[in-house]
C-alpha positions in Angstrom: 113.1 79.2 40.8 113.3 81.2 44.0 116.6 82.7 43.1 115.5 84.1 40.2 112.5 85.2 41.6 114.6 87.2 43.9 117.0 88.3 41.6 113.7 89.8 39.5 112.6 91.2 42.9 115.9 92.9 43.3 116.0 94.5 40.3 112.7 96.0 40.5 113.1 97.5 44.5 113.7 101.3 43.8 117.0 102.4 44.2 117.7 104.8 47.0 118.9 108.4 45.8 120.9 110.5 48.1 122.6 114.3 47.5 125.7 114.8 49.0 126.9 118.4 50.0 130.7 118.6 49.9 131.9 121.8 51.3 135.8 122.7 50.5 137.2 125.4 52.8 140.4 127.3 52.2 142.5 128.5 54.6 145.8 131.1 54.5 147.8 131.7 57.3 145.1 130.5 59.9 142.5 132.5 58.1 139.5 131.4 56.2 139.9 133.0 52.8 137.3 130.8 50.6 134.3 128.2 51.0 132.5 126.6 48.2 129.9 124.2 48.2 128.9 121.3 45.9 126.1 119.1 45.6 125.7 116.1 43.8 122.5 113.8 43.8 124.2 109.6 43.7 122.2 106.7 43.4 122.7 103.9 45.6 125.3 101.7 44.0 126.1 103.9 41.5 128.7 107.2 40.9 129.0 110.6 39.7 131.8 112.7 38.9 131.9 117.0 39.2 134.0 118.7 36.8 134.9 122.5 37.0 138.0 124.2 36.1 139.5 124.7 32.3 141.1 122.8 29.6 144.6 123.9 29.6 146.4 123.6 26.3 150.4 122.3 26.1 152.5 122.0 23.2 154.0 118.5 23.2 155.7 118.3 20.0 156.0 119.7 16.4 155.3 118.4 12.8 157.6 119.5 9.7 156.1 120.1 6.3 156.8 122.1 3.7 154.9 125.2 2.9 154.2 127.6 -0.1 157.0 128.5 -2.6 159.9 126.1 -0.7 159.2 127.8 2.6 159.5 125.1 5.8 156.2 125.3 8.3 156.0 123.3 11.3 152.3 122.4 12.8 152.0 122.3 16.6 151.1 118.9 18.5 148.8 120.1 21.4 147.4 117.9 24.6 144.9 119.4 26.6 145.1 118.9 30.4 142.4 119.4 32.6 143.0 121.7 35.7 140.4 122.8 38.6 138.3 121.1 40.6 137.1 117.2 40.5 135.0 115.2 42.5 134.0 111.7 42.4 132.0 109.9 44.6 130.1 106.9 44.8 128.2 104.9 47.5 126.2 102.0 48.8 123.2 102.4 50.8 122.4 100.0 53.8 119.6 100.7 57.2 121.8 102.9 59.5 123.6 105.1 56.5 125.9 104.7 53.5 129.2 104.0 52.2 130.6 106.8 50.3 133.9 106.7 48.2 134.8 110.3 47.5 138.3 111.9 45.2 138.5 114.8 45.3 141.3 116.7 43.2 142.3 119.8 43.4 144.8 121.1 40.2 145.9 124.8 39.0 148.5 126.3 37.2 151.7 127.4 39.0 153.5 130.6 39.1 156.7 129.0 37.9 157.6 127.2 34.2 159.3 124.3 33.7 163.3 123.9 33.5 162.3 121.7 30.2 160.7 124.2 27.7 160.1 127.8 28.1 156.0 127.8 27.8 156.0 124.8 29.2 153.7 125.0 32.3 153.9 123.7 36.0 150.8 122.0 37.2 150.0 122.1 41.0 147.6 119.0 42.6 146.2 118.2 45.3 144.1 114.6 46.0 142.0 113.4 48.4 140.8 109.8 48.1 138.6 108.3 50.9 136.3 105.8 51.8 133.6 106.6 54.5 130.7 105.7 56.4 128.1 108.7 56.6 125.0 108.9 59.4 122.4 110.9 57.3 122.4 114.7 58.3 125.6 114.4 60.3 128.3 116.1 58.6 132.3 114.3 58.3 135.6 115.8 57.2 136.9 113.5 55.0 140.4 115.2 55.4 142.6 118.0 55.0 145.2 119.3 52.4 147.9 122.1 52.4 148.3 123.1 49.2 151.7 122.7 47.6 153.4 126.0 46.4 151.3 128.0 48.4 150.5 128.5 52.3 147.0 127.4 51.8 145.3 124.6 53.5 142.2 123.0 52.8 139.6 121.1 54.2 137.1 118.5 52.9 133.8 117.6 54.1 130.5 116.0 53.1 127.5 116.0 54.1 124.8 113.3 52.9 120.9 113.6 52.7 118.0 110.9 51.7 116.5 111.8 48.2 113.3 109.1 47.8 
């Protein structure tokens, strides 16, 4: 009986709610060329994912038919691939601060094609995947990237703050 009462109590104690500021800084050549910041509000125990960036469309195959008066017309196959910016994080709260798994991916298009079809495109990426723990207020690089293709670098951090 007393472990369900506490299993009741448990699930009616308010869930802490925190906002996270990631701050993503770009370098080039030494140089700080780009900062952008990011805020997401995250439950305790619970996740949230950040999307921004376009759906970018490939051509991964073709479908014969036949068309009007015995002409031949082929139908494109097309996958869409997300590139831009994605963040993930999720945490668990305890007294002195919280637990925060953050990805953070970093995608574009590159200035070269493929060797294997000529539209076909070349998709740069960058990831970041790190568990951490955060004091509230006190901001932590969680790491830093060079960016392949390029002679950019860039730099991860987070900062978290106590919602209600």
């Amino acid at each position: 009986m007393q472990l369900a009462q506490k299993i009741v109590a448990d699930l009616d104690r308010t869930k802490k709610t925190y906002r996270l500021i990631y701050t993503i800084t770009q370098t080039e050549e030494g140089k700080r060329v780009g900062e952008q910041h990011f805020a997401l509000l995250v439950v305790s125990g619970g996740k949230t994912w950040l999307k921004q960036g376009n759906r970018l469309p490939i051509v991964t195959g073709y479908v014969g038919g036949s068309g009007d008066a015995g002409s031949s017309k082929q139908d494109s196959q097309v996958t869409y691939v997300d590139v831009g910016l994605n963040i993930e994080a999720s945490l668990d709260g305890y007294p002195d601060g919280v637990r925060l798994h953050s990805k953070v991916e970093q995608s574009g298009l590159a200035d070269e094609k493929s060797g294997i079809g000529v539209q076909d495109p070349v998709i740069r990426q960058s990831t970041l995947d790190a568990t951490s723990t955060l004091e509230p207020g006190k901001p932590l690089v969680l790491g830093s990237l060079d960016m392949p293709g390029s002679t950019r670098h860039m730099d991860v951090a987070v900062v978290s703050e106590l919602v209600r």
